[in-house]
N, C-alpha and C positions, 0 to 999 in steps of 0.2 A: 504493500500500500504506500502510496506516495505520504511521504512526514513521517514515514516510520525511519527508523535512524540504524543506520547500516556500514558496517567499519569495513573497509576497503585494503587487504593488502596491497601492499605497494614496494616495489623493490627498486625503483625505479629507471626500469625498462618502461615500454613501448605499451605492453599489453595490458598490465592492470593502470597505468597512466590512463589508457583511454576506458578500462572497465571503469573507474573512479567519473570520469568525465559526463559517461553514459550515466549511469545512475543520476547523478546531479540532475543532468538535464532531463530526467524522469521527476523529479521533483522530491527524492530523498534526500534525509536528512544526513548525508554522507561526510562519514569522518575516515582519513586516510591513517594509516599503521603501518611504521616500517620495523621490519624486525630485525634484530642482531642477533645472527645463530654460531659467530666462531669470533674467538677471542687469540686465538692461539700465537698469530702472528702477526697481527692487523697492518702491523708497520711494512710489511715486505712488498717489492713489487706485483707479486700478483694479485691479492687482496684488495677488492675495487671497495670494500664499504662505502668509503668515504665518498669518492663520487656519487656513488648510488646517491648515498643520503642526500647531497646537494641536487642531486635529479630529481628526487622526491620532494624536496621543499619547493624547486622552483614551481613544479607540477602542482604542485597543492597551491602556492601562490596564484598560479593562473586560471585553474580552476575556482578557486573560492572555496577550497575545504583545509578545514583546522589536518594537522599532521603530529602525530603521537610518535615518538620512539621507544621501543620496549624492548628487554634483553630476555632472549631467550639461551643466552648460550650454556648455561648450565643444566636446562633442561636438553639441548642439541646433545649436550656431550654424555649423559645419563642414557638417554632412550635411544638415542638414533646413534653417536659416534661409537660407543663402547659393542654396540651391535654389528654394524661396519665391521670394526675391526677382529672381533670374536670368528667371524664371516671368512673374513680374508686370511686368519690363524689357521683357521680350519681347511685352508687350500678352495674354499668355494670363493665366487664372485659377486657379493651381495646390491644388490640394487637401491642407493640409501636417499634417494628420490622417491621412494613409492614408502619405506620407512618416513622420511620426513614427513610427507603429506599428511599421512597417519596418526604422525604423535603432536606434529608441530602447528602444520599449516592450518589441522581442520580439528586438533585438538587443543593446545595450551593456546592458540590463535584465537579459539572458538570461544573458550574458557572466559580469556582475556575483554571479548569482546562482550559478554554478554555483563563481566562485571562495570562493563563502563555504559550498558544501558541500552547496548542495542539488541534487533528482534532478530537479525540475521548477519552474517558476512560473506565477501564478496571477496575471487579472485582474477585475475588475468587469465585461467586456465583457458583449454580450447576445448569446451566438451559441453555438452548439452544434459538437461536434468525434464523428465518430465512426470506426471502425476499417472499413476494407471494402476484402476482395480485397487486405492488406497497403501500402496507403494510408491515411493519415486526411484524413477528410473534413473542408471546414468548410461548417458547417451553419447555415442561418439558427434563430435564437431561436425560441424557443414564443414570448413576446410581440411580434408582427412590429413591433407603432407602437416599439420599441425595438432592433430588431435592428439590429446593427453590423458584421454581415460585408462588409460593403459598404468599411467602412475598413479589413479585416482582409487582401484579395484578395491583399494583397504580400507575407505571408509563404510564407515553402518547408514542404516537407515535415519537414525536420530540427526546426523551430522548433515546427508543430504538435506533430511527437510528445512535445515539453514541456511544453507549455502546458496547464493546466485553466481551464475554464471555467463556474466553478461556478453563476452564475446563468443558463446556457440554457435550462434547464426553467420558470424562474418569469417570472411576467407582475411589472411592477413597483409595483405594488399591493403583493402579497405580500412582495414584497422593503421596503418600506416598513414595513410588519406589521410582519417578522420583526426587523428595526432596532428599533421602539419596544417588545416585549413583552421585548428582550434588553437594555432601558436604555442604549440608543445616542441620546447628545443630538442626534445630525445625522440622523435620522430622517425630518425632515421638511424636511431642507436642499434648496434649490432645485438644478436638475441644473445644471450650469456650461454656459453655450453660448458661441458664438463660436471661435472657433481657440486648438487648442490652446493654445498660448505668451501671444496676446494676450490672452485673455479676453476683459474686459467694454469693453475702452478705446476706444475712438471711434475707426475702420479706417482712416477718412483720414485724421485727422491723423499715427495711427503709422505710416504708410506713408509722409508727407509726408518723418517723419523720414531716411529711409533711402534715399527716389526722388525725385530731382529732377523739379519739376513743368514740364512743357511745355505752355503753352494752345495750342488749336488750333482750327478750326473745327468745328462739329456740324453736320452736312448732311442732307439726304433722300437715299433712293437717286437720286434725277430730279437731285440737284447741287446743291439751292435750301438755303442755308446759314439754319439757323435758332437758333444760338447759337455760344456759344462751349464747350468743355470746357478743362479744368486740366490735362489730363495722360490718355493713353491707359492708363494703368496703374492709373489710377485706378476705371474701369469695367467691369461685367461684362457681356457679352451676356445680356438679358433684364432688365435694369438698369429699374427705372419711378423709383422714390426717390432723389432727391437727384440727377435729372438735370438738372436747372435750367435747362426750356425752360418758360418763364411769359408770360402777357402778349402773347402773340402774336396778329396778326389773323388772320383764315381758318384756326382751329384746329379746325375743325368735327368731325375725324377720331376726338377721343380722346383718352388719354395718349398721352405719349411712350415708347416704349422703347428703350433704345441695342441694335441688331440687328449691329452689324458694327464693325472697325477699320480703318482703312487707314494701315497705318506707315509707308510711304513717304512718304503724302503729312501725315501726324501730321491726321487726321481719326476722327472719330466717327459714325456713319451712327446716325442714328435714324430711326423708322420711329413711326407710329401707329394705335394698336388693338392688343391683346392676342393678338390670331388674323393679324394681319398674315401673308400666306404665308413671309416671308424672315426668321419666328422657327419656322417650322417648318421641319424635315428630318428627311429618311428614310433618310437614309446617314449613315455617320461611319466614319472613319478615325482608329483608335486606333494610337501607337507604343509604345515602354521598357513591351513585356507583360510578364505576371509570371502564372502561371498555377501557384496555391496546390492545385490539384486534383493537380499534378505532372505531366498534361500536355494537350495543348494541342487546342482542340477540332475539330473535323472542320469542313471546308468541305463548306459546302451543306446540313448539319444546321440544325436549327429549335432554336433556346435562347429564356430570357428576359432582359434587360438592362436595370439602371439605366443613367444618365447623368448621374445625380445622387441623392446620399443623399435620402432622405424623399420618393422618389418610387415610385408602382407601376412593378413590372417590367412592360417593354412586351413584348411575342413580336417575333423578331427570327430572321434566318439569316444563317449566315456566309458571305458572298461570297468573301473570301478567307482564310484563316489559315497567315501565311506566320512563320518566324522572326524579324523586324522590324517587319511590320508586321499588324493585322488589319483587313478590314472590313466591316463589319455592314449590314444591309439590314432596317430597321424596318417589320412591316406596315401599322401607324397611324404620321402622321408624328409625330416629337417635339418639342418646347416648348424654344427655348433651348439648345441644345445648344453648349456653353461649350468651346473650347477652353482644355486644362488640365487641365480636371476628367478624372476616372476615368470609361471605361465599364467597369462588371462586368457579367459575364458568369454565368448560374444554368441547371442545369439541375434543375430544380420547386426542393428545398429544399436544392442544394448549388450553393452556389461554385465557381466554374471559374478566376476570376481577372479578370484582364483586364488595359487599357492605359491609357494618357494620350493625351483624344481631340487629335486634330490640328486 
């Protein structure tokens, strides 16, 4: 309802700039929230806080909405960092985007906002939410190359019925538009990549900081050791860059790709060729589900599945959907399939949820 009062994260990019904008011009009583999620090193060159923050005042300046700064980083480092890195201990690749959303953005965010008075809050996401059969749905974006329900899968029922989502409808073209004809200097600000918290900063070395590095042998599946690696925490399955197998004789096969871990014995399995068979698979056992639809999908039914953001959903059925655990049966096999990461689960343009693949 227009006058109801509604807190707007704001990081100050492009997308909740202009979600902040919208709202106003809807005639909500919109206040802007920027949050502090890492303390660790703020001085260093890649740690943009600080801009941010002046990109958010200007924004709120030219909008006309009051701008709150709140620190979150002691909750970032409890719920979300210390899980990350448990993650990465464990030789898996965890996903701490789809964690953040979870604890931070739509929980201590949500928390935050309603002790300051408001009925709902509001992000830059790209995803759509709609009402059905007394559920809300979450819905992938009209712009898909942007859609982000894929990080969204972790939230509940409670959190959706809060949440607007004011750029689901627009492709980001438009959303850029609508930024520079409103005199938003960040219009044409580059979109932030990388993980949350880190940003831009070089992933080995801040990992180095935090996990102790173990070298170990790199091998073929056949045994035949063909380097050495730094640390199993260090690599992802499907890994080609910065694996640092050079120079070798009878490499006739390819690149290299890191395909597997072996923690016991602190090994690296690489494999070469891109199509190699032991980067593909047609199964996956996902745990710790979480199903945003509020409940849980039928076994033996046909859905579609990511495995990874910025990938096509593949057609997929559920073999099993049990309370612990689910597992999935791909009809084309899939590329890399990374312990750690999220599989979601869609049926056509909704969100069902999903788990952390095993």
């Amino acid at each position: 309802m227009a006058g109801d009062k509604i807190v707007v994260g704001m990081s100050g990019g492009v997308d909740s700039s202009v979600a902040a904008l919208l709202l106003k011009r809807q005639g909500f009583d919109v206040v802007g929230l920027f949050m502090k999620n890492w303390e660790d090193d703020d001085d260093d060159e890649y740690c943009s806080t600080r801009q941010d923050l002046v990109d958010c005042a200007s924004v709120a300046e030219v909008i006309g909405i009051d701008l709150e700064v709140v620190n979150f980083s002691a909750e970032y480092k409890e719920r979300v960092f210390s899980a990350f890195l448990a993650e990465y201990s464990a030789g898996r690749t965890p996903n701490p985007d789809v964690l953040c959303n979870a604890e931070i953005k739509f929980k201590a965010f949500l928390d935050h906002a309603v002790a300051l008075g408001a009925q709902r809050i509001a992000t830059g996401h790209y995803a759509r939410l709609r009402e059905a059969g007394g559920q809300v749905e979450l819905r992938k974006a009209v712009d898909l190359s942007k859609d982000q329900s894929y990080f969204l899968h972790r939230l509940n029922q409670t959190q959706l019925a809060r949440v607007v989502f004011p750029l689901g409808e627009l492709k980001k073209t438009e959303v850029r538009r609508i930024a520079k004809e409103a005199g938003l200097h960040n219009f044409a600000k580059r979109d932030s990549t990388g993980i949350c918290f880190i940003g831009e900063r070089p992933f080995r070395e801040f990992l180095n900081r935090y996990l102790p590095t173990k070298p170990g042998p790199m091998r073929t599946p056949e045994g035949r050791t063909v380097g050495e690696h730094v640390g199993l925490s260090f690599y992802t399955i499907g890994q080609r860059k910065g694996v640092g197998i050079g120079g070798l004789k009878d490499t006739a096969g390819g690149a290299w790709y890191v395909c597997g871990k072996d923690l016991e014995k602190n090994e690296l399995i690489v494999v070469q060729g891109h199509d190699h068979p032991l980067l593909l698979s047609r199964k996956l056992r996902a745990e710790d589900l979480a199903w945003v639809s509020g409940k849980r999908p039928q076994t033996g039914e046909s859905y579609s599945a990511k495995t990874r953001y910025r990938q096509a959903d593949a057609d997929c059925r559920i073999r099993n959907a049990g309370d612990e655990d689910l597992e999935v049966e791909f009809t084309a096999p899939q590329w890399a399939v990374t312990p750690g990461q999220s599989a979601v689960l869609y049926s056509g343009e909704v969100c069902l949820g999903g788990g952390v693949i095993q």
